[in-house]
C-alpha positions as CSV (number, residue, x, y, z in Angstrom):
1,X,30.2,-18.9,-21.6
2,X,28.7,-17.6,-18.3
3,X,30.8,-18.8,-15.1
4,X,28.3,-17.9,-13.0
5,X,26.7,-20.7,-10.3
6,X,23.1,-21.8,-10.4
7,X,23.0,-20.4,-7.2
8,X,24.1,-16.8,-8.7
9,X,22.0,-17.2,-11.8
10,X,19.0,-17.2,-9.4
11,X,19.8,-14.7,-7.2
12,X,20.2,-12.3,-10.7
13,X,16.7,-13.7,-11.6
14,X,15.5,-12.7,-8.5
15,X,17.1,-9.1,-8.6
16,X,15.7,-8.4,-12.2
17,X,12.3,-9.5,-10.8
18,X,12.5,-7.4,-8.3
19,X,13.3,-4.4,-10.7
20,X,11.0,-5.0,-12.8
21,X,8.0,-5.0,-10.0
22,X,9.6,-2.1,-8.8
23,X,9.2,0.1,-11.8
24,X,5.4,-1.7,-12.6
25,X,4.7,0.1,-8.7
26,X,6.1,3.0,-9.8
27,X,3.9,3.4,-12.7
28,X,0.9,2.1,-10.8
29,X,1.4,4.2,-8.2
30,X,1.7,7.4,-10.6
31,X,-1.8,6.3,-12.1
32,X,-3.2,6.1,-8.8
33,X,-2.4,9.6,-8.1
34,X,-3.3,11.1,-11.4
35,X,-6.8,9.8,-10.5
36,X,-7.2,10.6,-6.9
37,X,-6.9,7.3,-5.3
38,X,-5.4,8.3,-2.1
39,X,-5.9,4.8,-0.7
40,X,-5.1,2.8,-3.4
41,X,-1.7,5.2,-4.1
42,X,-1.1,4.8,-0.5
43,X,-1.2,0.7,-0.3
44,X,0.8,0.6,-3.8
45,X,3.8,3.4,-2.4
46,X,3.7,0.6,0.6
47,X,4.3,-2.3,-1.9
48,X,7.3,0.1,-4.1
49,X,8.6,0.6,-0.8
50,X,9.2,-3.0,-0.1
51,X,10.6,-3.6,-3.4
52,X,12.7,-1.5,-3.2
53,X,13.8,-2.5,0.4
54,X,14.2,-6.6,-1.3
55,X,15.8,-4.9,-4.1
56,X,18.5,-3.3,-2.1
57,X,19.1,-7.3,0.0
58,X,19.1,-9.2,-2.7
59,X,21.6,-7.2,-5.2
60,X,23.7,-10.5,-6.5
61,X,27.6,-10.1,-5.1
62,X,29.4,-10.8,-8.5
């Protein structure tokens, strides 16, 4: 059985979340170069950026 709080169960929601949109930018953003989308690469690097920025505040203190 878990002994985690509700409050910690979300906050490990919200860190595999993040992850998770993390890696989709990642893969978008590989796509985006492969085809020559300097904007579009540009605007989705912006949003991996972020992630990963959320993903480093919001790793859950176990």
């Amino acid at each position: 059985m878990s002994n985690l709080s509700s409050n910690d169960k979300t906050q490990v929601h919200l860190a595999d979340s993040i992850e998770y949109i993390r890696q989709m930018l990642g893969e978008l953003r590989r796509l985006a170069d492969a085809s020559g989308e300097d904007m579009l690469s540009y605007l989705i690097d912006m949003a991996y950026i972020e992630a990963t920025d959320l993903q480093s505040r919001s790793k859950p203190k176990m």
